[in-house]
N, C-alpha and C positions, 0 to 999 in steps of 0.2 A: 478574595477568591482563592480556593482550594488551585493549588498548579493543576495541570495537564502534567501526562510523563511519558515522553517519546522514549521509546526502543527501539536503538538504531543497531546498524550492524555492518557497516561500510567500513573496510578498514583504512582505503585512501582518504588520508585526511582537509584533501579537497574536495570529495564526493560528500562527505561527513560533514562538513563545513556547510558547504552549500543548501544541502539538505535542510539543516537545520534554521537556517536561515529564510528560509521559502518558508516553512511551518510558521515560526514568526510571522513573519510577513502573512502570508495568505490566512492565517487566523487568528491577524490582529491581536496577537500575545506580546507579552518584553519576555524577556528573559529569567524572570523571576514566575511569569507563570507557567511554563515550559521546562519542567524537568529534563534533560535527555541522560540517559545512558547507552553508554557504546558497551555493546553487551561483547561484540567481538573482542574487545579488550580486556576481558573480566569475567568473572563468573558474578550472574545477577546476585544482588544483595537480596536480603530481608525485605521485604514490602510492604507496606498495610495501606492497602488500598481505601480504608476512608482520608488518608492524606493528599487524597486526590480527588479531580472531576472528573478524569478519562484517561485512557490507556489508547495513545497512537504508536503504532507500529509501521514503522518505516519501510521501505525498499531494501532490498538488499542483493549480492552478488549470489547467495546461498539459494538452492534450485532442490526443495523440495523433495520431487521424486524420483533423485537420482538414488540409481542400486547405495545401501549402507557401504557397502565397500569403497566406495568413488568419493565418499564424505568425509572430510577431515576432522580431528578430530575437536576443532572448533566449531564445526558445525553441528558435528551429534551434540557438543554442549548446548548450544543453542535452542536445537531443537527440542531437547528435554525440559530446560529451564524454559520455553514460553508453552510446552504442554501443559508443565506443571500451572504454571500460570493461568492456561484457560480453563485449570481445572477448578478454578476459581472465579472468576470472571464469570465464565457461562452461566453456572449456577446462581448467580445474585445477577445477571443479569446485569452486569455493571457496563457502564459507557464505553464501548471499545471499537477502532477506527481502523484496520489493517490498508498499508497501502499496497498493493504487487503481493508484495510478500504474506502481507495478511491474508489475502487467497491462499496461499498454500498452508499457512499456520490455519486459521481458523479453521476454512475447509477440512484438510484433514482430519483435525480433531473431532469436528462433527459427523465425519463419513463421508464428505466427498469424493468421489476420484479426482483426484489431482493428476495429471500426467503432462503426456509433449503433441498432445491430438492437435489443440487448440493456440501453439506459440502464435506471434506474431511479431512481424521485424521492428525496429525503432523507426517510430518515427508519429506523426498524426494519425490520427483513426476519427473515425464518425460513430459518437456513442448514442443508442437511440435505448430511451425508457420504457421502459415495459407500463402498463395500466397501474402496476402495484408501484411502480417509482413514482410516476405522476403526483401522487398521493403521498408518498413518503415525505415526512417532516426533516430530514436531512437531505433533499433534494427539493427544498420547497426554493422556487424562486428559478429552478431552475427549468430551460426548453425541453421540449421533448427528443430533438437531437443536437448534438453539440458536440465540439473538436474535444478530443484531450491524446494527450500523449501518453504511447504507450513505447512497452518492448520486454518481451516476455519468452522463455523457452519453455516454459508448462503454462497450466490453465487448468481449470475446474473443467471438465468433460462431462460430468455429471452431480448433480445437486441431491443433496437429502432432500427426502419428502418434504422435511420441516424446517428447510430452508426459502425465504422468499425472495425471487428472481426480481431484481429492481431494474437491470438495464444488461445490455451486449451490444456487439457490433456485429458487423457479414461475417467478418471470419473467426470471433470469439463470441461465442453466445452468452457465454457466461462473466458479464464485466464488473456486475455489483450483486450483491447478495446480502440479505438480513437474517439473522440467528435471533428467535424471541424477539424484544421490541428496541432496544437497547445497542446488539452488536451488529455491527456491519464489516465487508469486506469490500475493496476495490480493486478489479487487478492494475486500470490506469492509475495514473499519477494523478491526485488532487493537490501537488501542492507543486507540479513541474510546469514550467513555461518554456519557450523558445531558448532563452538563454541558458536556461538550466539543463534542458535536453543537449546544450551545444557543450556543456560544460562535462556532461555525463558520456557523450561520446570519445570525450577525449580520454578521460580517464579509464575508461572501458575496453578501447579500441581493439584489446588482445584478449578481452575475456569470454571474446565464442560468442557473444549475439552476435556481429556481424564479419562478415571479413576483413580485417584490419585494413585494407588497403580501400575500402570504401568509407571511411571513414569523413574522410572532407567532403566525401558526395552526400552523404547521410548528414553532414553539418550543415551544408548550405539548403537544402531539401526543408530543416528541421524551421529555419528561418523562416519559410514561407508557410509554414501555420502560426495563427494568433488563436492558444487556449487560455482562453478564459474564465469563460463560464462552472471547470473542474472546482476550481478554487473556491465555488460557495459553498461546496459540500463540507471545508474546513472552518469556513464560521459561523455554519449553522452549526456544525459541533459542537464548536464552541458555544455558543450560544443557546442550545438544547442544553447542554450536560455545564456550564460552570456553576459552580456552587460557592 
């Protein structure tokens, strides 16, 4: 089998860590099928994407529609080098999985408005399918609502025409989206659980989602959801796109 190639962007390397390990895990990969690149570390290499089955795109601390000025200047790196990238991708329709952050990269690239209408705070949400998710082959197996964890300060506000709405919650309408047959977006986490949400708060606790001193109230909170069900969204990809 053809690897998988995560593009992460986390610089703490407990967050980085972790990350990468839930990917494993929740989509049933080793480590030899799971390329990762920390892209915040580096400027992306050369590519050629028939060396691959799919293109996941991780979470990251980097907030999309903040003014150019407010972005440092690893993050305008970033930003160009996964533009460039879906400049490729899109067009062949190739396998590609954004998680949070894939909202803002794909979106954009397509025309979305991306912006801060739509945040929502850490913690569990209720994701309910739209008719066109039901139906979707990377949400096959899964209910029509169901927990997953989120925590976001932007959000898609608005969809291109030629974008297909797969699922949202009350206060994000926009939680999964499909470009052509092939590329998806999620703003939850498919690949975060209870402990990994507990794991993410701590490393976060000063990074402006929440107020740092609520912090261990948002831990023990995050405890009392069991998501589950997100996670199938990562091995049906798997299992859609390995080659």
């Amino acid at each position: 089998m053809k690897p998988f190639l995560l593009l992460a962007s986390r610089a703490e390397d407990a967050a980085a860590e972790d990350e990468y390990e839930a990917y494993l895990r929740y989509g049933g990969l080793d480590p030899s099928q799971l390329r990762r690149i920390r892209m915040e570390a580096a400027p992306l290499p050369p590519l050629d994407l028939s060396e691959y089955s799919g293109v996941i795109v991780g979470g990251s601390p980097f907030t999309s529609s903040d003014p150019a000025e407010q972005k440092s200047d690893v993050q305008h790196r970033v930003e160009h080098e996964l533009a460039a990238l879906l400049d490729r991708i899109v067009p062949a329709d190739f396998p590609f999985l954004g998680a949070c952050y894939g909202v803002g990269t794909l979106g954009r690239h397509q025309g979305a408005v991306i912006d801060r209408t739509y945040g929502e705070g850490l913690g569990g949400v209720t994701i309910k399918l739209t008719k066109e998710g039901l139906v979707d082959p990377l949400l096959r197996g899964m209910p029509e609502s169901f927990t997953a964890f989120s925590g976001h300060k932007e959000a898609c506000s608005l969809l291109p025409s030629h974008a297909v709405l797969l699922a949202g919650s009350a206060a994000c309408p926009v939680h999964m989206f499909r470009i052509k047959t092939n590329l998806y977006a999620t703003q939850f986490h498919p690949e975060l659980d209870a402990l990994g949400l507990v794991t993410r708060i701590d490393i976060y606790r000063h990074a402006g989602y929440f107020p740092p001193e609520s912090a261990e109230m948002l831990m023990v909170e995050a405890r009392r959801f069991t998501a589950s069900e997100p996670m199938k969204i990562l091995r049906n990809f798997v299992e859609l796109y390995a080659r």
